[in-house]
C-alpha positions in Angstrom: -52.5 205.8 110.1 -51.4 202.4 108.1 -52.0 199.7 110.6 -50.4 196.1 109.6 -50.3 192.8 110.7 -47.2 191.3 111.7 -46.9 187.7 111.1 -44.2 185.0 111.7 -42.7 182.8 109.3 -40.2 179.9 110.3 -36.9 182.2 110.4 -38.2 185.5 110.8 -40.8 188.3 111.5 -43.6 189.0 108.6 -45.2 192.0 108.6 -48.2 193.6 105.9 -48.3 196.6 104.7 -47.3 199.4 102.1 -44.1 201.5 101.7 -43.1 205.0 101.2 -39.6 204.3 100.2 -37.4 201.7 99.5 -33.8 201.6 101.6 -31.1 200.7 99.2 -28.2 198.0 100.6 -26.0 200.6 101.8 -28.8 201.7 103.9 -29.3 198.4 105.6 -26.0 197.3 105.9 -25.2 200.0 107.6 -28.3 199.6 110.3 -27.3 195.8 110.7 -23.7 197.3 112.0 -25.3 199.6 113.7 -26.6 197.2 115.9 -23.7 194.7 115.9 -20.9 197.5 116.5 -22.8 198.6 119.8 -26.1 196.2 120.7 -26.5 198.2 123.8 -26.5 201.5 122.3 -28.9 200.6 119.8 -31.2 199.3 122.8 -31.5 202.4 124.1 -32.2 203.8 120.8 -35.1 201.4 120.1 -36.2 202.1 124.0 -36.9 205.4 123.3 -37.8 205.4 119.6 -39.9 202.5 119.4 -41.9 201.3 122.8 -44.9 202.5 122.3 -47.8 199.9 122.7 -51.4 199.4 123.1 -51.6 195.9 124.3 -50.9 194.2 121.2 -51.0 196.9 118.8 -46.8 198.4 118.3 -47.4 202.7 117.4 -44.5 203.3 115.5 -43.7 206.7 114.2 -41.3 206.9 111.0 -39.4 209.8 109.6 -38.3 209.5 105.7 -36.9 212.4 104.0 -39.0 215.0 106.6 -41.8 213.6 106.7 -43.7 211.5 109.8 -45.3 208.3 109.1 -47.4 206.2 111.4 -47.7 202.5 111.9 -49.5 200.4 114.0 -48.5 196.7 113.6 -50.4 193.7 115.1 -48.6 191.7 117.2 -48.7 188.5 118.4 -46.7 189.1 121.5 -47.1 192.7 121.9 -44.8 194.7 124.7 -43.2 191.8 126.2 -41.3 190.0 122.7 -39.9 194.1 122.5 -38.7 194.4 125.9 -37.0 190.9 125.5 -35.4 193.0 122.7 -33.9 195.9 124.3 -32.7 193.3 127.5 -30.8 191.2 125.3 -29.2 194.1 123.2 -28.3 195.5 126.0 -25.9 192.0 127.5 -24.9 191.5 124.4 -21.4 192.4 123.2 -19.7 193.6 119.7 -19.5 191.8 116.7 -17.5 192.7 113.4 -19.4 194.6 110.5 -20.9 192.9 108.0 -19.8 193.1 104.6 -22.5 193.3 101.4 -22.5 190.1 98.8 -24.4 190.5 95.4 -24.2 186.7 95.4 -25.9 185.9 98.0 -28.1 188.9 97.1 -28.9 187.4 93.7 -29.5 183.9 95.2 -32.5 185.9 97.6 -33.6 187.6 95.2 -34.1 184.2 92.9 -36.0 183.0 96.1 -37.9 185.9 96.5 -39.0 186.0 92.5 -39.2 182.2 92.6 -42.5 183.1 95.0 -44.0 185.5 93.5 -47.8 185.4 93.7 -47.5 182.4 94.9 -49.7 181.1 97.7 -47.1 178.9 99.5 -44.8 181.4 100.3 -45.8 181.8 103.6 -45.9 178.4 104.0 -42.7 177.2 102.9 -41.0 180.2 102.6 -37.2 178.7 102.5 -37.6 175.6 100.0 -37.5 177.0 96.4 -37.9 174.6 93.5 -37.0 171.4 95.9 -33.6 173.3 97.2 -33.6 174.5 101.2 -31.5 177.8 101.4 -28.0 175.6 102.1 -28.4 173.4 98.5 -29.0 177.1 96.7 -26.2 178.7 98.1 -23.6 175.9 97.8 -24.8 176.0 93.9 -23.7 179.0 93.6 -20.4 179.0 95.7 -18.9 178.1 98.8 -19.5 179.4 102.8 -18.8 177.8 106.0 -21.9 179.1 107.5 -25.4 179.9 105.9 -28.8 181.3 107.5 -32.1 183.1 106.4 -34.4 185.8 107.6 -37.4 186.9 106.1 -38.9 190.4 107.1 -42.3 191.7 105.3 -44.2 195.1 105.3 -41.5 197.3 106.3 -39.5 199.3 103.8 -37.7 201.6 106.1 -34.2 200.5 106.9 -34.0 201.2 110.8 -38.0 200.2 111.3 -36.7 196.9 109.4 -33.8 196.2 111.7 -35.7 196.9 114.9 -38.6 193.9 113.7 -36.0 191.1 113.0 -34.6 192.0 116.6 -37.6 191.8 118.0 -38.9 188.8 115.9 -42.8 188.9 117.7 -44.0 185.2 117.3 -40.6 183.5 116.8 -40.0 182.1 119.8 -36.6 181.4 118.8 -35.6 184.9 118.0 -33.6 183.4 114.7 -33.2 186.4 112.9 -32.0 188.2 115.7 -29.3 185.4 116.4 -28.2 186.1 112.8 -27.9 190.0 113.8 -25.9 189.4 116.3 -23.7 185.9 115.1 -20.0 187.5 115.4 -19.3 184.0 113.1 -21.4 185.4 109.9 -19.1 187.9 107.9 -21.3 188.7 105.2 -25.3 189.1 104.1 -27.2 189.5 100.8 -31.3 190.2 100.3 -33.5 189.9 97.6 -36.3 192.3 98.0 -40.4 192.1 96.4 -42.4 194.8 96.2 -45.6 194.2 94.4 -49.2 196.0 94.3 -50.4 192.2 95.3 -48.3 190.8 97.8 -46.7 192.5 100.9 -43.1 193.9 100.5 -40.9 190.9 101.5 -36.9 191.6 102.1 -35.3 188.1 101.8 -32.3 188.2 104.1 -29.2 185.5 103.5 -26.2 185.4 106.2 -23.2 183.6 105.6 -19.8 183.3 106.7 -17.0 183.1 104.0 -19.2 183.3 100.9 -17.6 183.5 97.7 -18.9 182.9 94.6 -18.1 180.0 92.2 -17.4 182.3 89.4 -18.7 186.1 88.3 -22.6 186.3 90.3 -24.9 187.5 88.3 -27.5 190.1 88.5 -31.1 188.9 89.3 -33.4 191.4 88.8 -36.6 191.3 91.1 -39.5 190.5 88.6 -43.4 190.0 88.8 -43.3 186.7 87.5 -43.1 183.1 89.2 -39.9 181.2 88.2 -40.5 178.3 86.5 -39.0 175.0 88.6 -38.8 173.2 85.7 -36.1 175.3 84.1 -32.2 175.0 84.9 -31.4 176.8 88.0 -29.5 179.7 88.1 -26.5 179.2 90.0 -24.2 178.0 87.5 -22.8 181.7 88.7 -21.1 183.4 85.6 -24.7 183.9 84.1 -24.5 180.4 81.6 -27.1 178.9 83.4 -29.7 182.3 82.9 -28.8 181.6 79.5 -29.6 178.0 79.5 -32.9 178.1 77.9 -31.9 179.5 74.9 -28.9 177.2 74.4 -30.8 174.6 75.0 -33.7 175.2 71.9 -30.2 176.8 70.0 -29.1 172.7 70.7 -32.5 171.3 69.7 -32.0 173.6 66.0 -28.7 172.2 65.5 -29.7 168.8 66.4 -32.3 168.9 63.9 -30.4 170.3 61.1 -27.4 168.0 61.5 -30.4 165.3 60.9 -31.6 166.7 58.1 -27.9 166.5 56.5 
């Protein structure tokens, strides 16, 4: 049994631990409208899927492609942040499905690779290179609303879902607001999952997101970004570019000296 420790950072439930498999977007997507298409139906699947405790310790069984997998997480709240849960799932009404971004997915997974190995991600988890999560996206396009979760530890799609709702040691229950937010129209992640650091799924809501020009693909990568290079976000890919123009402007500085 792979037993975990669930911790809290300032948006979101953190959890430790290793994975069997990784969901892909489609997979989670479709659990987040699980939830908002019918919050009381999905109450009474967590009720009777996932209530085991032992005071502080959440049992969790998981099933990925036939086979059973066992958790036991370390809460801060145990029982009581679950049942919370299920009792405001249960009065809470319909909201309209969310719709999958790759921009806002690149701009978590930039956050996510901009803390890589990095010691002050659980500390600060939502400034990245002197930006807070609104200054990042509005670099790379517009929204009317913006948010961000942060879930760790859990690489199953549904197990996923069910933390944020519960969000043990969040006494504001933020990312479950997000879940729920009938305003928020679309959501992106950016997703770590290194031998050193616990799986981390970056989550980014917004409402009306559209990029400034073509997103581009950010790869998840082992290495730290380095803050003193040009962001990203100059969204049509120029600005991933920008360290080569920039020593390509240096050359043809130095020739046009030289003439």
């Amino acid at each position: 049994m792979n037993s975990f420790l669930l911790l809290v950072a300032s948006v979101c439930l953190l959890g430790y631990g290793n994975a069997q498999l990784n969901p892909n977007s489609t997979q989670i997507v479709n659990k987040l409208n699980e939830v908002r298409s019918n919050p009381s139906a999905f109450a009474t699947k967590m009720q009777t899927n996932y209530s085991t405790f032992a005071y502080n310790r959440w049992i969790v069984q998981s099933f990925i492609k036939n086979e059973t997998y066992n958790y036991t997480f370390v809460t801060t709240e145990g029982y009581i942040a679950f049942q919370e849960a299920v009792t405001a799932l249960s009065q809470s009404t319909s909201a309209p499905n969310l719709t999958y971004s790759s921009g806002l997915s690149s701009i978590g997974q930039f956050d996510v690779n901009a803390y890589n190995n990095r010691s002050t991600w659980l500390s600060t988890p939502y400034g990245v290179c002197d930006r807070d999560v609104g200054q990042r996206v509005s670099e790379a396009g517009t929204y009317k609303l913006i948010d961000q979760s942060i879930v760790g530890g859990i690489n199953e799609a549904e197990l996923m879902v069910v933390a944020m709702l519960i969000g043990d040691g969040d006494q504001y229950r933020r990312a479950r607001a997000a879940i729920l937010n009938p305003e928020y129209t679309d959501v992106g992640y950016g997703q770590a999952n290194l031998t050193t650091v616990a799986p981390i799924y970056n989550f980014i809501w917004a409402k009306n997101f559209t990029c400034k020009n073509t997103c581009p693909n950010i790869p998840p990568t082992n290495d730290s970004y380095d803050c003193s290079l040009p962001m990203p976000f100059t969204y049509g890919g120029g600005a991933l570019l920008s360290p080569f123009i920039g020593l390509l402007l240096v050359f043809l500085l130095v020739v046009f000296a030289n003439i």
